[in-house]
PyMOL CGO cylinders between C-alpha atoms (Angstrom):
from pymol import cmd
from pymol.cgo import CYLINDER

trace = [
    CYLINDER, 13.74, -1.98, -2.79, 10.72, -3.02, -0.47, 0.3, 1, 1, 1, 1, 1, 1,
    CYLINDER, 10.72, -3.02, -0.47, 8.80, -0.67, 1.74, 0.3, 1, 1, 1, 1, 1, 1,
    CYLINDER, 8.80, -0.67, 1.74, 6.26, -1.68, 4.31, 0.3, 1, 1, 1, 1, 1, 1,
    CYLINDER, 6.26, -1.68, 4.31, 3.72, 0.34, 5.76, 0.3, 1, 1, 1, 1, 1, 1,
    CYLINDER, 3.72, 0.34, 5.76, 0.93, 0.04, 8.06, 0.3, 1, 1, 1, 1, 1, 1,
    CYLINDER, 0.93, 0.04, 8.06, -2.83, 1.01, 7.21, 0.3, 1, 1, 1, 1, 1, 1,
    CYLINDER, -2.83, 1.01, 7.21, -6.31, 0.56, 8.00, 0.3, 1, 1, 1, 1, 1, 1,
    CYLINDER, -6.31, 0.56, 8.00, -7.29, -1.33, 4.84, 0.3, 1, 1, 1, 1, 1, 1,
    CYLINDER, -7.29, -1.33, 4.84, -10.25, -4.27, 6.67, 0.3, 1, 1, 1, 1, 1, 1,
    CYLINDER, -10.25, -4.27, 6.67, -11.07, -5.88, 3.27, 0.3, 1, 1, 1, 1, 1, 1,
    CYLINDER, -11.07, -5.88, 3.27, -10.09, -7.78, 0.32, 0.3, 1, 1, 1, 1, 1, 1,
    CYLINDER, -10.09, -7.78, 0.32, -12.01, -5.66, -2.24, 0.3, 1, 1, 1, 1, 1, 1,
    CYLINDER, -12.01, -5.66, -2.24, -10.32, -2.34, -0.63, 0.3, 1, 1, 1, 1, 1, 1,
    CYLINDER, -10.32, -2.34, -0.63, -6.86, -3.81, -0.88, 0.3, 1, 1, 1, 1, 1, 1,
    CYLINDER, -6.86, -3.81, -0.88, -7.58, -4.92, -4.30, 0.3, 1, 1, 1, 1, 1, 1,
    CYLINDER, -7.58, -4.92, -4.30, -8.97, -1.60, -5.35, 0.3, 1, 1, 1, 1, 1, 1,
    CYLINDER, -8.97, -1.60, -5.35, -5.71, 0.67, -3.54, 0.3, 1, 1, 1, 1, 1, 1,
    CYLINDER, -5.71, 0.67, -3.54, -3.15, -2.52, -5.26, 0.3, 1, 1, 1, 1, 1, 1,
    CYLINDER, -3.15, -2.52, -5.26, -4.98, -1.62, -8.42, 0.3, 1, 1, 1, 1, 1, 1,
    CYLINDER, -4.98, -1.62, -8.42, -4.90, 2.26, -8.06, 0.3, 1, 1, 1, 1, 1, 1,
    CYLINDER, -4.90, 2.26, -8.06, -0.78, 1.65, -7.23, 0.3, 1, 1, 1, 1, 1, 1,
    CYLINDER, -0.78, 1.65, -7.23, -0.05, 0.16, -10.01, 0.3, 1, 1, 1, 1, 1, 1,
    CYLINDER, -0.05, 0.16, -10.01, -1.26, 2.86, -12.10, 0.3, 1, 1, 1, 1, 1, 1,
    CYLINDER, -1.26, 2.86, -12.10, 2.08, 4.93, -10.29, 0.3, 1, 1, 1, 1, 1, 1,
    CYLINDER, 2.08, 4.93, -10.29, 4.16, 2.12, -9.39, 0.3, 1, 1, 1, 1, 1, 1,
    CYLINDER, 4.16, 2.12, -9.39, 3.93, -0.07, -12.64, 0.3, 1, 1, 1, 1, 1, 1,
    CYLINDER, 3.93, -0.07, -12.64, 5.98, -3.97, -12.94, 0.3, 1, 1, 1, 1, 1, 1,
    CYLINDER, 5.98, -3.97, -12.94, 5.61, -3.19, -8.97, 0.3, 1, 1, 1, 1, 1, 1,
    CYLINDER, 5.61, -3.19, -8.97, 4.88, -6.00, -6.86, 0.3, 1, 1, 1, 1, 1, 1,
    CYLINDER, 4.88, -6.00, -6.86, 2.36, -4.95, -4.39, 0.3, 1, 1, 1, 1, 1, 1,
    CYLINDER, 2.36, -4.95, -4.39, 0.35, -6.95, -1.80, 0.3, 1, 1, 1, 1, 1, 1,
    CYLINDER, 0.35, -6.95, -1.80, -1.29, -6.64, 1.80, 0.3, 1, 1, 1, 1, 1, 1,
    CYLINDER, -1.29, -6.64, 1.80, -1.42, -9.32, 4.69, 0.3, 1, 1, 1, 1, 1, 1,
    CYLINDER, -1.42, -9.32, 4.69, -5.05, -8.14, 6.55, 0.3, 1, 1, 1, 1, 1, 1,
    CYLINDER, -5.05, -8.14, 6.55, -4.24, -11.12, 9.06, 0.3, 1, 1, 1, 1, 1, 1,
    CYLINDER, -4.24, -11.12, 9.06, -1.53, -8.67, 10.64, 0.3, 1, 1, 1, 1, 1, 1,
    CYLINDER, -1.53, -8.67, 10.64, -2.70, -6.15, 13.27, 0.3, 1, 1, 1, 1, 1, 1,
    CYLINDER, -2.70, -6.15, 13.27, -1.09, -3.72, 11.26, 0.3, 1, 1, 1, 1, 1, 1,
    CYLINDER, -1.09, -3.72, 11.26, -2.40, -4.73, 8.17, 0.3, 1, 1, 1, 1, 1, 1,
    CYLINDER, -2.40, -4.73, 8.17, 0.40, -4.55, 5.89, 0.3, 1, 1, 1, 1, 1, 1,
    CYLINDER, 0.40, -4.55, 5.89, 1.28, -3.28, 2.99, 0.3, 1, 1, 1, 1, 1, 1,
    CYLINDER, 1.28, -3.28, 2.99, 4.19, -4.44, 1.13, 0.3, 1, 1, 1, 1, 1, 1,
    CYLINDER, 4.19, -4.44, 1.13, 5.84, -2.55, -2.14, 0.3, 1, 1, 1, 1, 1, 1,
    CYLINDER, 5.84, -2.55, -2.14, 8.22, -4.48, -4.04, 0.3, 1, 1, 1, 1, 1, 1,
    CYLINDER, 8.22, -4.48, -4.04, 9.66, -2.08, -6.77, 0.3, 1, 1, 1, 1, 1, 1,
    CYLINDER, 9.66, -2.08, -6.77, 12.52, -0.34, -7.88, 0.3, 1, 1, 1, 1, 1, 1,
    CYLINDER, 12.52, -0.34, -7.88, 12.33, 2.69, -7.16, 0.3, 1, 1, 1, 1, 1, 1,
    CYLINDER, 12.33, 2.69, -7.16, 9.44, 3.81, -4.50, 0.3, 1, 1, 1, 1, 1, 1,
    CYLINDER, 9.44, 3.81, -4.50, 7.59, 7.62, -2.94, 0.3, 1, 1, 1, 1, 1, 1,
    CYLINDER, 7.59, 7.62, -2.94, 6.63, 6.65, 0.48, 0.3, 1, 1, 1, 1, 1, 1,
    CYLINDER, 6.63, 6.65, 0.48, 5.19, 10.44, 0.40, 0.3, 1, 1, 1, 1, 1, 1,
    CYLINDER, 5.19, 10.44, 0.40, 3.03, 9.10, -3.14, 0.3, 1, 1, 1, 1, 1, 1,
    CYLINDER, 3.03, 9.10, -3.14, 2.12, 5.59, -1.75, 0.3, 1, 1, 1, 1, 1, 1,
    CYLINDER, 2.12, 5.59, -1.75, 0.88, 7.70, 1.48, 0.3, 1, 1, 1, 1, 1, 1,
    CYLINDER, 0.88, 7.70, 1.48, -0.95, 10.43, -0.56, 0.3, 1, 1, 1, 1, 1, 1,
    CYLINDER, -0.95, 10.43, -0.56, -2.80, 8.22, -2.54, 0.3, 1, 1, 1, 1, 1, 1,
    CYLINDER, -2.80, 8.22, -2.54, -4.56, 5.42, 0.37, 0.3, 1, 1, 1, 1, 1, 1,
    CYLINDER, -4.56, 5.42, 0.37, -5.12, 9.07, 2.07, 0.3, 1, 1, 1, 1, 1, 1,
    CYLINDER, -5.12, 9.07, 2.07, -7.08, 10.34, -0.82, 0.3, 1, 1, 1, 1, 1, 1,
    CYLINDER, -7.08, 10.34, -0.82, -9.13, 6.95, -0.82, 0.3, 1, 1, 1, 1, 1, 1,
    CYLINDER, -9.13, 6.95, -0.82, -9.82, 7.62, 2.73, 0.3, 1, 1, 1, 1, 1, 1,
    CYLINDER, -9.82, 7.62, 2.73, -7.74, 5.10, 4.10, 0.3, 1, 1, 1, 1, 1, 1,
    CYLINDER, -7.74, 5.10, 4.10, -4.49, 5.67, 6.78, 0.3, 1, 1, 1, 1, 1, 1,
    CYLINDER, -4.49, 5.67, 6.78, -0.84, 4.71, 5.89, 0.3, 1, 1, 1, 1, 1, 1,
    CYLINDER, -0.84, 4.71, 5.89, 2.07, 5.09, 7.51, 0.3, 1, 1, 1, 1, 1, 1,
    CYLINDER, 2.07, 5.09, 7.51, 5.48, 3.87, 6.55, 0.3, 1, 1, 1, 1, 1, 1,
    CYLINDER, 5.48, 3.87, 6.55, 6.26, 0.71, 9.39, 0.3, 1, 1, 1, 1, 1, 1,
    CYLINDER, 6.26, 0.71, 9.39, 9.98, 1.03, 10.23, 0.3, 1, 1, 1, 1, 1, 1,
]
cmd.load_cgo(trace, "trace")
């Protein structure tokens, strides 16, 4: 299962940071952004995936998410 959302992660090291604060929920995940896209994407790659979680926790970092359909 893949789900993509759209955020308003600007840099490497805050990507890095929210990939490595996913993982801690979404272990054997594969998780990655693309900042070159306007909508600077974040992909899940995982088996089984909480848009709701995945949203909850860039909020609580301070960052906005919303699932890109």
């Amino acid at each position: 299962m893949i789900e993509v959302f759209k955020t308003n992660v600007q840099q490497v090291e805050q990507s890095q940071m929210i990939v490595e604060k996913l993982l801690e929920h979404f272990p054997n995940s594969a998780i990655n952004f693309d900042l070159e896209d306007c909508d600077k994407i974040l992909r899940i790659h995982s088996l089984s995936i909480s848009s709701r979680k995945i949203i909850a926790i860039l909020k609580a970092n301070g960052f906005y998410c919303e699932v890109l359909a």
